[in-house]
C-alpha positions in Angstrom: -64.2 -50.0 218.5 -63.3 -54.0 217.4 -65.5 -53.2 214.0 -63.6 -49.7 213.3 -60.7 -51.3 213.7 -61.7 -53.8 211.4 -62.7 -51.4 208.6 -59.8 -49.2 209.3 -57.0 -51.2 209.4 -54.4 -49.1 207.6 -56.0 -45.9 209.4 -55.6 -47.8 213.0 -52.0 -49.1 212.2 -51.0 -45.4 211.2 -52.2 -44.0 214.5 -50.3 -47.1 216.2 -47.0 -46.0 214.4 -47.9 -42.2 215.3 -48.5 -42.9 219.3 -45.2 -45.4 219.5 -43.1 -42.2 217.7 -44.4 -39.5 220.0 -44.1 -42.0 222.8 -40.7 -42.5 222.2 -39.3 -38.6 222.1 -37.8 -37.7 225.5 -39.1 -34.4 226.3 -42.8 -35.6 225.9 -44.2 -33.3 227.9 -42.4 -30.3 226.5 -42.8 -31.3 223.0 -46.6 -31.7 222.9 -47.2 -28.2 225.1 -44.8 -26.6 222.4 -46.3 -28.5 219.0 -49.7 -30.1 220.2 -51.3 -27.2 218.2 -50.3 -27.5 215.1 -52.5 -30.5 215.0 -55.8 -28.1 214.2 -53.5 -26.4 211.8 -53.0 -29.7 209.7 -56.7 -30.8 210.5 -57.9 -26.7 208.4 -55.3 -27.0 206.1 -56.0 -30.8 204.6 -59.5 -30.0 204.6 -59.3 -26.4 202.9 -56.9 -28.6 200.2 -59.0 -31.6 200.1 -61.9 -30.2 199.4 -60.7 -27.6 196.7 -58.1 -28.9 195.0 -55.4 -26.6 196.4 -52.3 -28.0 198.1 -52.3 -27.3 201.6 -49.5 -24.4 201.3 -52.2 -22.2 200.3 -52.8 -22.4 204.5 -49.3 -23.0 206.0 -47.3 -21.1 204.1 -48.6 -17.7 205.1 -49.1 -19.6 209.0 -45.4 -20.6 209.0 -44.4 -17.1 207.6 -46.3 -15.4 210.4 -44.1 -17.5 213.0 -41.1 -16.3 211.6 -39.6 -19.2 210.2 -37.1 -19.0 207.4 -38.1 -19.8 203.6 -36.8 -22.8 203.1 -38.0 -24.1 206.0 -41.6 -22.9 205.6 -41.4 -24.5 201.9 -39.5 -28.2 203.1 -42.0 -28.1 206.0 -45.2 -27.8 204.1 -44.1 -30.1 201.6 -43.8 -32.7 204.5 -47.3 -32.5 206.1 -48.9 -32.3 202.6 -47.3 -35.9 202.6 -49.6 -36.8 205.1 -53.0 -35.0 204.5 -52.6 -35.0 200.3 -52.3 -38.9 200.9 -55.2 -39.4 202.7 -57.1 -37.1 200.6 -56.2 -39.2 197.7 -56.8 -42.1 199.1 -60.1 -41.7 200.3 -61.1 -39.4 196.5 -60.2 -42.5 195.2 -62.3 -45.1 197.0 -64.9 -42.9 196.2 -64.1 -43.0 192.3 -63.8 -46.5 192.4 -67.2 -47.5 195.0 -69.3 -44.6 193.5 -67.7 -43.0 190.4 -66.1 -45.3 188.0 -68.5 -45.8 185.5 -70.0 -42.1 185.4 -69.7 -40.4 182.2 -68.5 -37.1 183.9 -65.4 -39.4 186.1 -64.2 -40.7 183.0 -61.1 -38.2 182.4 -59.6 -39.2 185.9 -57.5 -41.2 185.2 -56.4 -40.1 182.3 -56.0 -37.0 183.5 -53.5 -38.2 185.9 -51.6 -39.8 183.3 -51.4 -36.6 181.6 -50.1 -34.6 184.6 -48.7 -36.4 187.3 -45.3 -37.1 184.9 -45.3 -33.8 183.7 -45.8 -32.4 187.3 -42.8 -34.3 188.4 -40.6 -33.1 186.1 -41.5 -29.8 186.2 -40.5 -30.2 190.1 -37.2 -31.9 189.8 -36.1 -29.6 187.2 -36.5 -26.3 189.6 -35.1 -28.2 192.7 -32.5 -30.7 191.0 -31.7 -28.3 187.6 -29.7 -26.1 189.3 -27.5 -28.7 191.0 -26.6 -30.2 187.7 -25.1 -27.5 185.9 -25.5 -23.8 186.6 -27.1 -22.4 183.5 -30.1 -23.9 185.4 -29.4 -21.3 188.4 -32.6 -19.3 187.4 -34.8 -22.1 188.1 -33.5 -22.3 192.0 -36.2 -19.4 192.6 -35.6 -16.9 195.4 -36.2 -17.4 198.7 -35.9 -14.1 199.8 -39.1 -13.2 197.4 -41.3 -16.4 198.7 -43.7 -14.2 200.3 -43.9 -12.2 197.4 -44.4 -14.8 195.0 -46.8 -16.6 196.9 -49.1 -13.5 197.5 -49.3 -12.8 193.4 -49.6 -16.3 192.8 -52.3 -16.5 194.9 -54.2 -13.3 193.6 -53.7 -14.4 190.2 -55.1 -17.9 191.2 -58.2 -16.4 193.3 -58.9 -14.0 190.0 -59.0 -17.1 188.2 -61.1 -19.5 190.1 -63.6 -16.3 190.6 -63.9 -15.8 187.0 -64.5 -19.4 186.4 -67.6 -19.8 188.9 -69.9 -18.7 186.5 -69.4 -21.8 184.1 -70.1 -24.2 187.8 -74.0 -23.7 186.6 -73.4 -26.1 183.7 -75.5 -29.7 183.8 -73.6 -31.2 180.9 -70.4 -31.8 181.3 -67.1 -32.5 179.5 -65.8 -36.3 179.6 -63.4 -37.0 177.5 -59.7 -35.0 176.4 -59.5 -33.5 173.1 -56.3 -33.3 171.2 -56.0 -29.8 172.3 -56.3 -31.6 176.0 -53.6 -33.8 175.6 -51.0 -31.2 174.5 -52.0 -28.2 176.7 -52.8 -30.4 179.8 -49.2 -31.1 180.6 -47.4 -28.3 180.1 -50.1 -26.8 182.7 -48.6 -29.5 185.0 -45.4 -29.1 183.9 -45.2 -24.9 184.9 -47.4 -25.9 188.4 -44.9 -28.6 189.4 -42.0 -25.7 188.8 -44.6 -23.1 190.4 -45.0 -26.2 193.3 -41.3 -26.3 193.7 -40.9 -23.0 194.9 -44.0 -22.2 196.8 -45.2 -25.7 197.8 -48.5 -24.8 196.1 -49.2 -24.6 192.3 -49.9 -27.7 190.3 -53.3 -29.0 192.1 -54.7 -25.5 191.7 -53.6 -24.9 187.9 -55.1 -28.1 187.0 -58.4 -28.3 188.6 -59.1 -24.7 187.1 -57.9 -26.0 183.7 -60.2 -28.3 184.2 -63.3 -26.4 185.4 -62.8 -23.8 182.6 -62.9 -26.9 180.3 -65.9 -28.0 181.1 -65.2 -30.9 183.2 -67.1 -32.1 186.1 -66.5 -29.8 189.4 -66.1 -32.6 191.7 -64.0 -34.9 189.0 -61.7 -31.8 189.0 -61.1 -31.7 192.6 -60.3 -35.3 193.2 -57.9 -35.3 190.5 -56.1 -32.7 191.7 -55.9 -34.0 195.3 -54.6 -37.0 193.8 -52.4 -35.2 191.7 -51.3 -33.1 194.4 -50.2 -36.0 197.0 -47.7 -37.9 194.2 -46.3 -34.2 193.1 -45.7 -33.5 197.3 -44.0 -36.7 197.6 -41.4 -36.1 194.5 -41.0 -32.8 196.0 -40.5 -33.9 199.7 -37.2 -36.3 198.9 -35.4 -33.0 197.9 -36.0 -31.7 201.4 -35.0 -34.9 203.2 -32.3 -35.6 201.3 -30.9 -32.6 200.2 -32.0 -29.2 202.3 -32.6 -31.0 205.6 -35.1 -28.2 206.1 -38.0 -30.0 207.1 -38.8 -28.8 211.3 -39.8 -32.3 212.3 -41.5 -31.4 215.5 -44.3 -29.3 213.5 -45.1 -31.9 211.0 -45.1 -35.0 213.9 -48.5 -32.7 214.7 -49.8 -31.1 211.9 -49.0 -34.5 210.0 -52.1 -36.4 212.0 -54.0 -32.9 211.9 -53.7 -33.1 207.6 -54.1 -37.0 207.7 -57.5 -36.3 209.7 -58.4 -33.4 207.3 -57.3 -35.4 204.0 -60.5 -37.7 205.5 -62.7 -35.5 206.2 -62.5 -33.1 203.1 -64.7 -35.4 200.8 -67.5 -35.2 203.0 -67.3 -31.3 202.6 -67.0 -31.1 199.2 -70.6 -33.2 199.0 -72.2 -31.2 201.6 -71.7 -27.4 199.8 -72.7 -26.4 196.5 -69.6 -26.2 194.2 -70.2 -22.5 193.7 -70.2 -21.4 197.4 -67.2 -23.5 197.6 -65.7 -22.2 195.0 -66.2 -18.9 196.0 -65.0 -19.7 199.6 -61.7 -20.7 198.1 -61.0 -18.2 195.9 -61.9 -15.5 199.0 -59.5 -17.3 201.2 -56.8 -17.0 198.7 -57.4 -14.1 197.9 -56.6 -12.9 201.3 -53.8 -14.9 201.8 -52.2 -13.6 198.7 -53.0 -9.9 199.6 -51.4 -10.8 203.4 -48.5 -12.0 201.6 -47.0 -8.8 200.1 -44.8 -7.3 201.3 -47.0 -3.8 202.2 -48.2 -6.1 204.9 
């Protein structure tokens, strides 16, 4: 226990801070036989998200819509726990880059690649949510609520067509490691519409990018870890809107599934290593896939 403590210490002061909160809350008893299982919601989600590059609204936002909650709860919610899980799955893709990674040929467009996106990402995220509040010629880029479910289910059929149709190019051995000029000017207006796409369904900017990627030739694996990574800082942009602003965020859920995703986030790498990058691949896209089709509104 002393040594994990030891080689933890962030990971052991967390769960400190987590234990005095929950501690703290009056109706203990009530709240953890009420929220207690949203934990193994956050523990699925962060690892279906850190282990394919999707945020992890591609699992509670069809989850929270099956409880009933309203639309901009479900969005200001997800955003929150992503906070927690996308973290840790950054944190821990990027240990990896840096004890394993760094000077591979095929790792060489990380960060570069982050450079490229995580800006545009952010604007393209603070333009749909703050836009509107500005001035309101920017009304249109509010999104509708009422249609979340719709949008969210042909976004994620148009997302699983695309990952599907990209497995075949998984089989390459040679990879591409470096951004052409074509790279550089394409790259961020992907980021830029996923951040806007992210805005309005919590999900959109990790999954763009890392099939970008893919179809580019870049490493599978480099792909994924920089969309986790580009994924957690786009969450957090995303998340002061709904603190500050919508007040949406259900608190109770995300005290839960919060420790759930930051256990996930963890855990995802070792996933990703232990599967093939075609049957994970073509896990994902089945998942979402399904979740799209659930989504519509026939269902």
């Amino acid at each position: 226990m002393k040594s994990l403590v030891s080689q933890h210490p962030y990971r052991f002061f967390l769960f400190v801070c987590w234990l005095v909160i929950v501690s703290s809350q009056d109706n203990l008893a009530e709240l953890i036989g009420t929220y207690s299982g949203f934990l193994f919601l956050g523990v699925v989600g962060a690892i279906f998200a850190n282990a394919t590059g999707a945020g992890g609204g591609v699992v509670f936002v069809p989850f929270f819509n099956q409880l009933g909650y309203n639309p901009q709860a479900i969005i200001a919610t997800s955003f929150a726990i992503q906070c927690c899980g996308m973290t840790a799955g950054a944190i821990t893709w990027w240990r990896f880059y840096r004890e394993h990674c760094q000077k591979a040929a095929a790792w060489q467009g990380l960060k570069s690649g982050l450079v490229l996106t995580v800006p545009a990402s952010l604007c393209g995220i603070w333009l749909a949510q703050y836009g509107p509040l500005i001035t309101p010629r920017l009304d249109a880029l509010k999104g509708n609520m009422e249609a979340l479910h719709l949008g969210f289910g042909i976004f994620s059929i148009l997302l699983a067509l695309a990952i599907l149709a990209s497995v075949p190019l998984l089989k390459r051995t040679v990879f591409t490691t470096r951004f052409s000029q074509l790279d550089i000017l394409f790259l961020p207006f992907v980021a830029f519409a996923g951040g806007a796409i992210t805005a309005w369904l919590s999900v959109g900017v990790g999954e763009l990018v890392a099939v970008y990627l893919i179809i580019r030739g870049f490493s599978v694996t480099m792909a994924i870890a920089l969309a986790v990574i580009l994924s957690a800082a786009s969450v957090w942009g995303a998340a002061v809107y709904h603190v500050l602003i919508s007040g949406a965020i259900i608190w109770e859920v995300v005290l839960f599934a919060g420790l759930g995703a930051v256990i996930g986030g963890i855990l995802a790498k070792r996933v990703v290593l232990a599967f093939s990058p075609t049957r994970l691949k073509l896990f994902f896209a089945s998942w979402v896939f399904i979740m799209g089709v659930s989504g519509l509104p026939v269902f």
